[in-house]
C-alpha positions in Angstrom: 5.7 21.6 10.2 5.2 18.1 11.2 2.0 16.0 10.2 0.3 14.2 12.3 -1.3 11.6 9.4 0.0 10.5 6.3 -2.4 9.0 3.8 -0.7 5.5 1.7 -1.3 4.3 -1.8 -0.5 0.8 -1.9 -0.3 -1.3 -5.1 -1.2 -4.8 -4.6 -2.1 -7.7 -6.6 -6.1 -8.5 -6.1 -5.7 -11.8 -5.1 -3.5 -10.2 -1.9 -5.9 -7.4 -0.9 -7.5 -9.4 2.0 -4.4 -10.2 3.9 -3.4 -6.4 3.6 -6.7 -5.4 4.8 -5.6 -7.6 7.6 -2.9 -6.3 8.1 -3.9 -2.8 8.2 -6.1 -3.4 10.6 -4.4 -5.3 12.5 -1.8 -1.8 13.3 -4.7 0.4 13.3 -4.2 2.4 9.9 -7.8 3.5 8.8 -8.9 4.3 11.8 -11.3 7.5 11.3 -12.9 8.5 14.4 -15.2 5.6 15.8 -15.0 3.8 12.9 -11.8 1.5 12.0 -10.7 -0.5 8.8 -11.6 2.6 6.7 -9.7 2.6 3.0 -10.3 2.6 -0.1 -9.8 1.1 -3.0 -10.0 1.6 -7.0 -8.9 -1.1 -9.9 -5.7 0.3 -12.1 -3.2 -1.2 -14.4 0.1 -1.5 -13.5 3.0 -2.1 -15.8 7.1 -2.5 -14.9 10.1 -4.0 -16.6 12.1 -5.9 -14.4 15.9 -5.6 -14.7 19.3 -7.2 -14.1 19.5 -8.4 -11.0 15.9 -8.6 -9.9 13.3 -11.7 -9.6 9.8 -10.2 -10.2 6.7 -11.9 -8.3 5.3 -11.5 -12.2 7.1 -10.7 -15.5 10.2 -11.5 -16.8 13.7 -9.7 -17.1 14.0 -7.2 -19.6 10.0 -7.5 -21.0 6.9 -4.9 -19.9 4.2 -6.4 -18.0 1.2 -5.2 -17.5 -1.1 -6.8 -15.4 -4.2 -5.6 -13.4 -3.6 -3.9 -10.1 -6.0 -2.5 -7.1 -4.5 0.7 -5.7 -5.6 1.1 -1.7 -5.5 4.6 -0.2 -5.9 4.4 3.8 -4.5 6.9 6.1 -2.8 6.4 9.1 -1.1 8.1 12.2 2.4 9.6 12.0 3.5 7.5 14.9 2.3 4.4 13.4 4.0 4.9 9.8 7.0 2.9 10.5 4.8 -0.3 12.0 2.3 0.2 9.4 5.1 0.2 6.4 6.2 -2.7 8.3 2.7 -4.8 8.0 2.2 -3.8 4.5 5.8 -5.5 3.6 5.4 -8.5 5.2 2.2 -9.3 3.5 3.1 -7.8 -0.3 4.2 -10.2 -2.8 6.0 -7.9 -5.3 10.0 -7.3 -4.4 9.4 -3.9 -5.1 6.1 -2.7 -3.8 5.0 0.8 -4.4 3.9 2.4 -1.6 3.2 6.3 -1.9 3.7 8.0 1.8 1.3 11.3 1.2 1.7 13.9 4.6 -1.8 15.9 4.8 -1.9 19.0 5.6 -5.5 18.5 7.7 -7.4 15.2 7.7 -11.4 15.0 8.3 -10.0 12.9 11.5 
């Protein structure tokens, strides 16, 4: 079965969340009908412990962080995954960034 929209989870620092919503909207993700620049987001806590090798945006090598988080969930079309991964990236400040890629099975779209 393919799927025609995946929905993305996208951990961001707060102070970045405006130039992803730009982004977003910018390749169309959240666009629900005839409304566009539809996501959502929730305030989490996010904690990591960068290794050898790495140079984390916050923390230090080989120590826990935790630091506050937003977590934005916005769908997107299957043919725009690839373009919409792509915006997300460029605008992300972590090296790592989690981004969960979630196929539904049917959509209110």
């Amino acid at each position: 079965m393919e799927f025609q929209y995946f929905k993305l989870e996208i951990f961001i620092p707060e102070t970045h969340f405006r130039a992803l919503q730009k982004a977003l909207q910018q390749v169309d993700a959240g666009h629900i009908g005839n409304y566009d620049s539809c996501l959502s987001y929730s305030r989490v806590t996010g904690t990591w412990r960068p290794l050898a090798g790495t140079n984390p945006y916050i923390g230090a090598q080989d120590e826990i962080s935790e630091e506050p988080e937003l977590k934005v969930e916005v769908c997107c079309k299957a043919e725009k995954l690839r373009e919409t991964m792509a915006a997300i990236k460029a605008v992300h400040p972590y090296e790592e960034p989690v981004i969960n890629v979630i196929p539904l099975y049917q959509t209110g779209i």
